[in-house]
PyMOL commands that place a pseudoatom at each C-alpha (Angstrom):
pseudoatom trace, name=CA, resn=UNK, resi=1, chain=A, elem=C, hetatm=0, pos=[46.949, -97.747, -72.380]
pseudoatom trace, name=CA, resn=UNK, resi=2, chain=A, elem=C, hetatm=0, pos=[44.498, -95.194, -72.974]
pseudoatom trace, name=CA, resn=UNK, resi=3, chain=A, elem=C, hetatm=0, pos=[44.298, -92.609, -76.203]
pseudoatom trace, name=CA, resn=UNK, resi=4, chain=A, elem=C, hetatm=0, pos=[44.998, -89.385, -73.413]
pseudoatom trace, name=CA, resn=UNK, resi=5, chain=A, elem=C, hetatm=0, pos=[47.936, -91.733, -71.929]
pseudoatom trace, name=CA, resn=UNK, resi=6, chain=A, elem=C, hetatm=0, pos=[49.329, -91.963, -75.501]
pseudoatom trace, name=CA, resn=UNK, resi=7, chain=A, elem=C, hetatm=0, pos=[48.859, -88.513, -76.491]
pseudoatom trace, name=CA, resn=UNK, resi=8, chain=A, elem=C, hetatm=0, pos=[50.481, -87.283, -73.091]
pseudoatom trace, name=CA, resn=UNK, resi=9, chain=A, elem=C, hetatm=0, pos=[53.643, -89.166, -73.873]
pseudoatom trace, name=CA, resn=UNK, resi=10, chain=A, elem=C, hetatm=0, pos=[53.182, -88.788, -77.636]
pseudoatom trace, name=CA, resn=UNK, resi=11, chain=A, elem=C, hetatm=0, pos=[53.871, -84.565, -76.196]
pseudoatom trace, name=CA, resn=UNK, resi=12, chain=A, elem=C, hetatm=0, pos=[56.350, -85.379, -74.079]
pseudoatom trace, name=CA, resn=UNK, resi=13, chain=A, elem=C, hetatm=0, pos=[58.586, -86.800, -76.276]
pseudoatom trace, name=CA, resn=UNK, resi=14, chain=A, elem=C, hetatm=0, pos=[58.350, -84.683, -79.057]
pseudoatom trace, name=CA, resn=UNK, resi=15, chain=A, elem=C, hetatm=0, pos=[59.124, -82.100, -76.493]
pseudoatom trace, name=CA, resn=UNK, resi=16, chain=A, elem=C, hetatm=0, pos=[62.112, -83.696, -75.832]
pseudoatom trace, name=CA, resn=UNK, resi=17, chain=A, elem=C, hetatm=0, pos=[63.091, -84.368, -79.336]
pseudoatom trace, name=CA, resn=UNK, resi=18, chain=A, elem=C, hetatm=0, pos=[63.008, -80.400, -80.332]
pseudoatom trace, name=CA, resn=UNK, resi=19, chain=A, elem=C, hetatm=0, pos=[64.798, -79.463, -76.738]
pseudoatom trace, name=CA, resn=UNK, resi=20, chain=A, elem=C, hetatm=0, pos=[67.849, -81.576, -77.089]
pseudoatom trace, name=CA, resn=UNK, resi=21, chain=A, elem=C, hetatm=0, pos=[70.413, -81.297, -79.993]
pseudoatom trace, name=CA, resn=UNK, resi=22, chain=A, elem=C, hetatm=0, pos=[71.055, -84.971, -80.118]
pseudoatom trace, name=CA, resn=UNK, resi=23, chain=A, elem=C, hetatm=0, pos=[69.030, -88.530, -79.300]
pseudoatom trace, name=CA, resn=UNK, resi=24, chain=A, elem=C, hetatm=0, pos=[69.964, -92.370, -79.941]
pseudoatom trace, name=CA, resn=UNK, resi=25, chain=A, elem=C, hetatm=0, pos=[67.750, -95.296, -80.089]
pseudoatom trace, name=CA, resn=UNK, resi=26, chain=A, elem=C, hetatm=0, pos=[69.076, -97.765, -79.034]
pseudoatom trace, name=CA, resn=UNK, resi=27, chain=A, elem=C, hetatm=0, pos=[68.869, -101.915, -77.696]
pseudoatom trace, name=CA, resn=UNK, resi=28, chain=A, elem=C, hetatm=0, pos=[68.807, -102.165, -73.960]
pseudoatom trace, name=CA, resn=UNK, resi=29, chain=A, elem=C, hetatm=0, pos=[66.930, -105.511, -73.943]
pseudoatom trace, name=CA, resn=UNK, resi=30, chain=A, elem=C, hetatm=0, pos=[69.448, -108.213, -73.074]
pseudoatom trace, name=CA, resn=UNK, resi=31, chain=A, elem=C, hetatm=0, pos=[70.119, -105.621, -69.434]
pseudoatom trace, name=CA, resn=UNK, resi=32, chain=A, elem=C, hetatm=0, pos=[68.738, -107.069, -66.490]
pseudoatom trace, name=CA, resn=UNK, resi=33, chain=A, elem=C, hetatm=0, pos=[67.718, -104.793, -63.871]
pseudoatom trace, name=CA, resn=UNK, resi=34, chain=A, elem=C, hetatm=0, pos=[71.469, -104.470, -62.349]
pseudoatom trace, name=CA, resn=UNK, resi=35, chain=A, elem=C, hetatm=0, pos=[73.032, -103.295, -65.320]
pseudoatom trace, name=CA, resn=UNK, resi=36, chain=A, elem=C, hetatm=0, pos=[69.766, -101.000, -66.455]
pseudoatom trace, name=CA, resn=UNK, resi=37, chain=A, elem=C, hetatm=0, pos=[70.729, -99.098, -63.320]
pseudoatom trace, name=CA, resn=UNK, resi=38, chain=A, elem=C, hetatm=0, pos=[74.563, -98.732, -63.976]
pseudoatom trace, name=CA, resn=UNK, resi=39, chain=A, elem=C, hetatm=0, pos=[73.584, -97.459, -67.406]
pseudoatom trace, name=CA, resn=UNK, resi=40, chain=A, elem=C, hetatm=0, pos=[70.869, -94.319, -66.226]
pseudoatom trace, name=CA, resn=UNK, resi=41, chain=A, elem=C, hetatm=0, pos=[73.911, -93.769, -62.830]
pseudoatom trace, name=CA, resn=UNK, resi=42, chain=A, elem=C, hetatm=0, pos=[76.283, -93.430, -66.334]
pseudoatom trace, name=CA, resn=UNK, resi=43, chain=A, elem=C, hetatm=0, pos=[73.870, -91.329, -68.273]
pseudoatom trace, name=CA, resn=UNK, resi=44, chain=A, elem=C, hetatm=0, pos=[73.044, -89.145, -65.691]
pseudoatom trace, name=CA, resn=UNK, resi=45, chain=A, elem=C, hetatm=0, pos=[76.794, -88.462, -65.194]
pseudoatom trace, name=CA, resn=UNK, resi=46, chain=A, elem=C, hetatm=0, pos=[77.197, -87.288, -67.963]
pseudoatom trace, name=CA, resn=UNK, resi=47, chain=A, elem=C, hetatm=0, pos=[74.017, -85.051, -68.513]
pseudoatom trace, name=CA, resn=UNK, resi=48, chain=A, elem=C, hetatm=0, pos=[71.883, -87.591, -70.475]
pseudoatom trace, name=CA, resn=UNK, resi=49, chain=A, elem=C, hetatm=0, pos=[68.543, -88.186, -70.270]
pseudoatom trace, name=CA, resn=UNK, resi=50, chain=A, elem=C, hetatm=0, pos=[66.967, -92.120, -71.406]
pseudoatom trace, name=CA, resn=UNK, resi=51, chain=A, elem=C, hetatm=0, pos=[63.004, -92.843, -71.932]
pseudoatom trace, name=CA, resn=UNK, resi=52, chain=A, elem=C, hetatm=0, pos=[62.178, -95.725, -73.010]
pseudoatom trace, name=CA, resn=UNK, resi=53, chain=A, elem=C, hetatm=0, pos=[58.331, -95.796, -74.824]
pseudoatom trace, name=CA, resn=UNK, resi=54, chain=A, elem=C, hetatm=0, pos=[56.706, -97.659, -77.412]
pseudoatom trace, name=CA, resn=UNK, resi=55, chain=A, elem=C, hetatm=0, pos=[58.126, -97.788, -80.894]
pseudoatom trace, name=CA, resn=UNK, resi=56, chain=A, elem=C, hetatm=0, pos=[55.130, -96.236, -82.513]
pseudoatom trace, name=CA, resn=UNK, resi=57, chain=A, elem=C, hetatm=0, pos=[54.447, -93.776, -79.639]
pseudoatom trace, name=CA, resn=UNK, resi=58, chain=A, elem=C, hetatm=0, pos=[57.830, -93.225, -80.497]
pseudoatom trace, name=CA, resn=UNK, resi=59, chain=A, elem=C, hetatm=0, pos=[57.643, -92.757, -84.261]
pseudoatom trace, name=CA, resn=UNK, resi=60, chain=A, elem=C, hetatm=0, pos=[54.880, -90.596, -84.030]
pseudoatom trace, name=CA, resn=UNK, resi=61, chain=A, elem=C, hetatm=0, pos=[56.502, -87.957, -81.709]
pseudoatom trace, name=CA, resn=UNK, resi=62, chain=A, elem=C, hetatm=0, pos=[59.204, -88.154, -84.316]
pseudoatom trace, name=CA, resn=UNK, resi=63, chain=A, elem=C, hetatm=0, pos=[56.934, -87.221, -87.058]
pseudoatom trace, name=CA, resn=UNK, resi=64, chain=A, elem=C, hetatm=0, pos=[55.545, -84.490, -85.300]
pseudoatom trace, name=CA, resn=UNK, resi=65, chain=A, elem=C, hetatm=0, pos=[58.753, -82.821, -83.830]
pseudoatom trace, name=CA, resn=UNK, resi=66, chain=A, elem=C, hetatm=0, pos=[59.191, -81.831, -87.311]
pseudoatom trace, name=CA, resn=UNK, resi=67, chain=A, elem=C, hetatm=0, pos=[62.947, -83.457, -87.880]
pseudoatom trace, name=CA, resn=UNK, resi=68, chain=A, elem=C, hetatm=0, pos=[63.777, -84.798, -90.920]
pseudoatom trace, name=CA, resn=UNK, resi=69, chain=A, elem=C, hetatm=0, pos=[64.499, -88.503, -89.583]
pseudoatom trace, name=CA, resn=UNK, resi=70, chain=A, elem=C, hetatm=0, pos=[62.272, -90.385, -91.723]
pseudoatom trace, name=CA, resn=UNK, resi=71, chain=A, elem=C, hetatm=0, pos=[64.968, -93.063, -92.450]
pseudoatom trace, name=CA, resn=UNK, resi=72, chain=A, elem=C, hetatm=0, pos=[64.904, -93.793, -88.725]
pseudoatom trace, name=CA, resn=UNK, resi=73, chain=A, elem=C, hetatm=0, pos=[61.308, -95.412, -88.739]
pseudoatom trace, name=CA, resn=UNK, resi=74, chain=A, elem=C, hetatm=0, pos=[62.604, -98.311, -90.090]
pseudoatom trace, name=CA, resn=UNK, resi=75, chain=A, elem=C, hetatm=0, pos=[64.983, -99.083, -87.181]
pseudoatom trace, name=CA, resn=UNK, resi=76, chain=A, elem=C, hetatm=0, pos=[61.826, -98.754, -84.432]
pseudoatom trace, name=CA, resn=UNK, resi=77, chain=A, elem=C, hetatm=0, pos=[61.850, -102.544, -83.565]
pseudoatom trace, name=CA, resn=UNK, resi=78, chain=A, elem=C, hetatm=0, pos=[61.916, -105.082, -80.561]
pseudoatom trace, name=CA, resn=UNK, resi=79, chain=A, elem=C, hetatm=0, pos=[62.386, -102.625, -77.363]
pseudoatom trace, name=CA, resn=UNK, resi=80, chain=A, elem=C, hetatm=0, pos=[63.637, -98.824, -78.063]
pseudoatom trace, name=CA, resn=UNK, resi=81, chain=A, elem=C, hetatm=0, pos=[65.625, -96.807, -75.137]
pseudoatom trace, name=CA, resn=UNK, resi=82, chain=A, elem=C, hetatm=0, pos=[66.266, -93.291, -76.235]
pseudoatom trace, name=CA, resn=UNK, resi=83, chain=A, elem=C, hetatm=0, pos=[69.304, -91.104, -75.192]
pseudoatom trace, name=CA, resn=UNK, resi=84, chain=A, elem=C, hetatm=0, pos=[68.552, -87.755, -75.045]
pseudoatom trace, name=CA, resn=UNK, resi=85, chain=A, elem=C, hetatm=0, pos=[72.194, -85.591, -75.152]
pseudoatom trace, name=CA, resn=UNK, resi=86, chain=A, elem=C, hetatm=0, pos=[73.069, -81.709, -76.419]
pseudoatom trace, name=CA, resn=UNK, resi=87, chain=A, elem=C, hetatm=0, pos=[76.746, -83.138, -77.021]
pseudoatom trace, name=CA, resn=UNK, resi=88, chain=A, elem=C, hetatm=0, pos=[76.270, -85.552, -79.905]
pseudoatom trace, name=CA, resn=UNK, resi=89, chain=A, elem=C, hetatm=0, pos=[78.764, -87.726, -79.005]
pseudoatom trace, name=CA, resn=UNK, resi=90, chain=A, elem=C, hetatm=0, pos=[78.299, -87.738, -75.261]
pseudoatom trace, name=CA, resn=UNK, resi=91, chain=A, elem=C, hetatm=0, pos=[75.925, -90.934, -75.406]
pseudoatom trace, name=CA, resn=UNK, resi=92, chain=A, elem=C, hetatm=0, pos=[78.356, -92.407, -77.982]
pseudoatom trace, name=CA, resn=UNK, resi=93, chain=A, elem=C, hetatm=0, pos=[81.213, -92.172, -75.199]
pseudoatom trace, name=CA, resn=UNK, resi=94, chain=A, elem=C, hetatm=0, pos=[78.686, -93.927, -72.596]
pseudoatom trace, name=CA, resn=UNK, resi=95, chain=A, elem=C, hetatm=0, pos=[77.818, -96.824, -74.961]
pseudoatom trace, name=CA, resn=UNK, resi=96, chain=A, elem=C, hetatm=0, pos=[81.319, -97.502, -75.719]
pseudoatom trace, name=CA, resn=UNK, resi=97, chain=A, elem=C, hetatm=0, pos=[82.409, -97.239, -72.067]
pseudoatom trace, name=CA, resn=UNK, resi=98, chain=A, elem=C, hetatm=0, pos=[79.282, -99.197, -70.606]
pseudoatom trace, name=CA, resn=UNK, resi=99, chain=A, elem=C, hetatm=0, pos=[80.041, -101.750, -73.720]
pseudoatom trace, name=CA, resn=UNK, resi=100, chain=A, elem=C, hetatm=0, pos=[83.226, -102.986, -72.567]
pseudoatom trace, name=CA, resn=UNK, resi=101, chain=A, elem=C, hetatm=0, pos=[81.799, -106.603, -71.110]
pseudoatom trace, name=CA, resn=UNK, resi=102, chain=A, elem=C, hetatm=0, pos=[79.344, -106.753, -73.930]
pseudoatom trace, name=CA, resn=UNK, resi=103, chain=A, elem=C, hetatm=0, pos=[77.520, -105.239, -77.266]
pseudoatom trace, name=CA, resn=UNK, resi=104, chain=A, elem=C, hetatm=0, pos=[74.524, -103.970, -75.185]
pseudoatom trace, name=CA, resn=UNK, resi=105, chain=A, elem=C, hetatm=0, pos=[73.570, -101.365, -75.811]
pseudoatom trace, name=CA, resn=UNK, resi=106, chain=A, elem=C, hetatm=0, pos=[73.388, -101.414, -79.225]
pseudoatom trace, name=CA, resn=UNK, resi=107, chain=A, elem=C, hetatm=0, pos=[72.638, -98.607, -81.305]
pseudoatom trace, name=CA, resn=UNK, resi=108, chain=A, elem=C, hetatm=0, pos=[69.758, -98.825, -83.995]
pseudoatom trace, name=CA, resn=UNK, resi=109, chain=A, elem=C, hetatm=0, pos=[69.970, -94.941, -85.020]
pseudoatom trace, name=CA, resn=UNK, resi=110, chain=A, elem=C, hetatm=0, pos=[71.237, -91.520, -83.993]
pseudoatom trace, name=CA, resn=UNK, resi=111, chain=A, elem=C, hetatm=0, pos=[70.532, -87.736, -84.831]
pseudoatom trace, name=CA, resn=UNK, resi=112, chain=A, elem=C, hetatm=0, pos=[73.415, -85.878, -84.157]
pseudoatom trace, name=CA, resn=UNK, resi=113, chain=A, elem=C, hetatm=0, pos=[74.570, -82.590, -86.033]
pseudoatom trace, name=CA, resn=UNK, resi=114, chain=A, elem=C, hetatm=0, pos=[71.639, -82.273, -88.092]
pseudoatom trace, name=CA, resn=UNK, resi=115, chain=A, elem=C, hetatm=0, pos=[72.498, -86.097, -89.743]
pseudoatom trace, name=CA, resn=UNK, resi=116, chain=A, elem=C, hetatm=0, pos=[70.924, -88.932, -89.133]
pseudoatom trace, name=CA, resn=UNK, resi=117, chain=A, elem=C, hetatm=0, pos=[73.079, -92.343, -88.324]
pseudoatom trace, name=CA, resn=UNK, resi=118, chain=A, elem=C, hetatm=0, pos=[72.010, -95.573, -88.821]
pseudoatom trace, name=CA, resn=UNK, resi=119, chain=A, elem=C, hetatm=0, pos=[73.170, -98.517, -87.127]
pseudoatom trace, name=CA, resn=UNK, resi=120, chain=A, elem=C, hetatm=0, pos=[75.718, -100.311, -84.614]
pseudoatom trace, name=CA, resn=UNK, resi=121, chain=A, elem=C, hetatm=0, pos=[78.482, -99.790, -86.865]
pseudoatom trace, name=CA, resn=UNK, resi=122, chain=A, elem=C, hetatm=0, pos=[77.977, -95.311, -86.735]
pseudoatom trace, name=CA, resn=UNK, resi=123, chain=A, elem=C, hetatm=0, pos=[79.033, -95.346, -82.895]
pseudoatom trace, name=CA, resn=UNK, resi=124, chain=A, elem=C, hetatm=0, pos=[82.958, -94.859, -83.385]
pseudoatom trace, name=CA, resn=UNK, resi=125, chain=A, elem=C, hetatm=0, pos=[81.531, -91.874, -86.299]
pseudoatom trace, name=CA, resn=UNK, resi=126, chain=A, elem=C, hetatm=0, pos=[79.350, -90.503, -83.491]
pseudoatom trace, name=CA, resn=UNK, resi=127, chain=A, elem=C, hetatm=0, pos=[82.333, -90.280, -81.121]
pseudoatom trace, name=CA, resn=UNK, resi=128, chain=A, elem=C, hetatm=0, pos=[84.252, -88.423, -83.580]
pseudoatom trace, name=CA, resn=UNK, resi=129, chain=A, elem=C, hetatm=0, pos=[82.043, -85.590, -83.941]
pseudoatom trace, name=CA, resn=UNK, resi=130, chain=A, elem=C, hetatm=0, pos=[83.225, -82.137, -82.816]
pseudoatom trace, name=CA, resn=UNK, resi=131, chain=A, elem=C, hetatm=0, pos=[81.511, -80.251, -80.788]
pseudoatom trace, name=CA, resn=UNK, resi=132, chain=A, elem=C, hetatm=0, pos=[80.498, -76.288, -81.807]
pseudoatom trace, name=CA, resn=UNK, resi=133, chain=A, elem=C, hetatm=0, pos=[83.101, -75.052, -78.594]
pseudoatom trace, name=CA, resn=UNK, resi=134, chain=A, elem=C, hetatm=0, pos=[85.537, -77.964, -80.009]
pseudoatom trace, name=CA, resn=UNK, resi=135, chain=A, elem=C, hetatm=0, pos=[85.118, -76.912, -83.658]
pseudoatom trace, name=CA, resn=UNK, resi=136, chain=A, elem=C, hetatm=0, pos=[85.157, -72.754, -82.605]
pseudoatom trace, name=CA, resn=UNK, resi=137, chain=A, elem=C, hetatm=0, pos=[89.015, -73.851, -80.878]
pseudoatom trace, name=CA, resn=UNK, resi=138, chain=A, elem=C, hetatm=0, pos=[90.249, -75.540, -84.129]
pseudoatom trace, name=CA, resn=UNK, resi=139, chain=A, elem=C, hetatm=0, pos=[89.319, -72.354, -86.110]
pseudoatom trace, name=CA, resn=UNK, resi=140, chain=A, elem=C, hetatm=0, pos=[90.703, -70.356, -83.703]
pseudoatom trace, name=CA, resn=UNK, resi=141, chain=A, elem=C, hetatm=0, pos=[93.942, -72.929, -83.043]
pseudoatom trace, name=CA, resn=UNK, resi=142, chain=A, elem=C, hetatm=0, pos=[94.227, -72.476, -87.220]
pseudoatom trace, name=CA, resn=UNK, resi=143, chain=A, elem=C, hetatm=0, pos=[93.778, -68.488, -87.355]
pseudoatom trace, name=CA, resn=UNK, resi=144, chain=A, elem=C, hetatm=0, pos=[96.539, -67.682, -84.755]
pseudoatom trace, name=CA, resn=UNK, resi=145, chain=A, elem=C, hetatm=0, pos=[99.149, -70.268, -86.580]
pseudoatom trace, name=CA, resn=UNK, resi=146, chain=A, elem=C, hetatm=0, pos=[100.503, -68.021, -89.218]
pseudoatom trace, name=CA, resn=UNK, resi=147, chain=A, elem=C, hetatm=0, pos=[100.366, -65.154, -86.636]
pseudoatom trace, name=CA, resn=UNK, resi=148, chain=A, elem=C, hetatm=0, pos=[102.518, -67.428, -84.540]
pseudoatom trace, name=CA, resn=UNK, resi=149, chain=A, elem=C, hetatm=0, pos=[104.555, -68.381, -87.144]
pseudoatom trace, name=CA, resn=UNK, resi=150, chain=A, elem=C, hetatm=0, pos=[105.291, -64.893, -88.439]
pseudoatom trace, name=CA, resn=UNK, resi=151, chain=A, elem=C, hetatm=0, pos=[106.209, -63.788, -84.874]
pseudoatom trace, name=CA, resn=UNK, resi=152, chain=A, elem=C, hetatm=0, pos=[108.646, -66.831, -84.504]
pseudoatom trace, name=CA, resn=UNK, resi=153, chain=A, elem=C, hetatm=0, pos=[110.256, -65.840, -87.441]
pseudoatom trace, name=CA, resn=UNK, resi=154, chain=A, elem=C, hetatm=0, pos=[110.568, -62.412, -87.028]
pseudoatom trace, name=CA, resn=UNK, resi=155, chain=A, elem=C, hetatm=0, pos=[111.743, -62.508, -83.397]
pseudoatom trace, name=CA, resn=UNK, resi=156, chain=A, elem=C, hetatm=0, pos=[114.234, -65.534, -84.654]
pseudoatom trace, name=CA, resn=UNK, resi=157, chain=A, elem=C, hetatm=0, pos=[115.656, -63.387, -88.181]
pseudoatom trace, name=CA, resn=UNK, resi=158, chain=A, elem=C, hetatm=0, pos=[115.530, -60.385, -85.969]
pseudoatom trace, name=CA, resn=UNK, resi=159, chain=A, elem=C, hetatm=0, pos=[118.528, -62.190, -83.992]
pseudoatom trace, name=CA, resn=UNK, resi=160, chain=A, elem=C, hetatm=0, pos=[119.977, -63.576, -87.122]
pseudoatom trace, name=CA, resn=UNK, resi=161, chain=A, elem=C, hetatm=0, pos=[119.769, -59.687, -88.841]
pseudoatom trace, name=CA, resn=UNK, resi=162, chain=A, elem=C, hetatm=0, pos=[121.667, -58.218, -85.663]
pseudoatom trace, name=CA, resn=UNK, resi=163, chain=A, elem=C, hetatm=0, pos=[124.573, -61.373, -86.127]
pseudoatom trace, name=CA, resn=UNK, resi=164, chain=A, elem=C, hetatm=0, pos=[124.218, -60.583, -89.438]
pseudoatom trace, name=CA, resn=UNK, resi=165, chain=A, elem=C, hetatm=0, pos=[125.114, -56.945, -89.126]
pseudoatom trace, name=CA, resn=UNK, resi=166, chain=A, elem=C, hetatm=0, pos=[127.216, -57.343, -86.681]
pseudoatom trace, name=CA, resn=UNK, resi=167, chain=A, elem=C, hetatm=0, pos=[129.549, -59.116, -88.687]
pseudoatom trace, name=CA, resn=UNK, resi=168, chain=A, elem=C, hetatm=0, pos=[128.976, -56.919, -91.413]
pseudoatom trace, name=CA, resn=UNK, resi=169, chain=A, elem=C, hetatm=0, pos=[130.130, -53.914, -88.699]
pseudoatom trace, name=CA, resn=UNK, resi=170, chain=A, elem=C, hetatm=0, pos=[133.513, -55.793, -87.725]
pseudoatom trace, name=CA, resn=UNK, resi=171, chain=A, elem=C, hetatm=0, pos=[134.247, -56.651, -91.329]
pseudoatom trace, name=CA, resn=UNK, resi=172, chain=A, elem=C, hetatm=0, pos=[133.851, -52.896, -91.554]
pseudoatom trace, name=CA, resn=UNK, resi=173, chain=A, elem=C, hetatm=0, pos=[135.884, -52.024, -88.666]
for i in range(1, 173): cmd.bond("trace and resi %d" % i, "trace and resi %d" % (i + 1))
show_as sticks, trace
zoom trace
């Protein structure tokens, strides 16, 4: 490959590592060409985009997309497939799913949410992660509970203060 080749992808993935929110590296090695299919169909359903390049093509575009994924380097052997996702734990969802007849792919290291995650055992972390809409709902969900709560309790002692004085009225009576 020549130097322009490796500068041209070298660009295009750093590109893609500053316009998407999230990317895994991961295994796809042991796929034949059947099952390297299914995975992109799966990927693609689900809005996520996989390049596979050379580790230190790789690295590089890394160091110059100006993320703070040093600790990642060290995971950049054997063949690297990268998941490019703006919901973090999209891919994670996909690897599971696409996992069930086997442990390929395997994940070597993701950058989700600002954090980096390193190894196999981070995938049921990475499909925990909220999403901002997600996270926006729970604050939201958690602001209108006591206003709920209030307005259960008034509209529920408003019918216990009218039995209330209505008894006190016949007792009166």
């Amino acid at each position: 490959m020549e130097r322009n080749e490796k500068d041209q992808i070298i660009s295009e993935l750093k590109q893609l590592f500053q316009d998407y929110s999230a990317f895994y590296l991961t295994d796809t090695t042991a796929l034949n060409s059947k099952q390297t299919s299914e995975l992109r169909r799966a990927l693609f359903q689900s809005n996520i985009k996989m390049q596979v390049a050379k580790n230190t093509l790789i690295e590089k575009a890394l160091e110059q997309s100006g993320l703070d994924v040093a600790e990642m380097y060290s995971v950049l052997k054997g063949n690297t497939a990268i998941m490019f996702s703006n919901d973090a734990k999209s891919p994670a969802k996909v690897i599971r799913e696409f996992r069930k007849n086997g442990k390929i792919p395997a994940l070597k290291a993701a950058w989700a949410e600002q954090t980096v995650f390193i190894g196999d055992n981070q995938l049921g972390e990475l499909e925990k992660i909220k999403s901002k809409n997600e996270l926006i709902g729970d604050v939201i969900g958690l602001l209108q509970s006591p206003t709920q709560r209030v307005m259960g309790a008034l509209q529920s002692g408003s019918n216990k203060l009218s039995g209330i004085l209505k008894t006190l009225e016949d007792k009166a009576a």
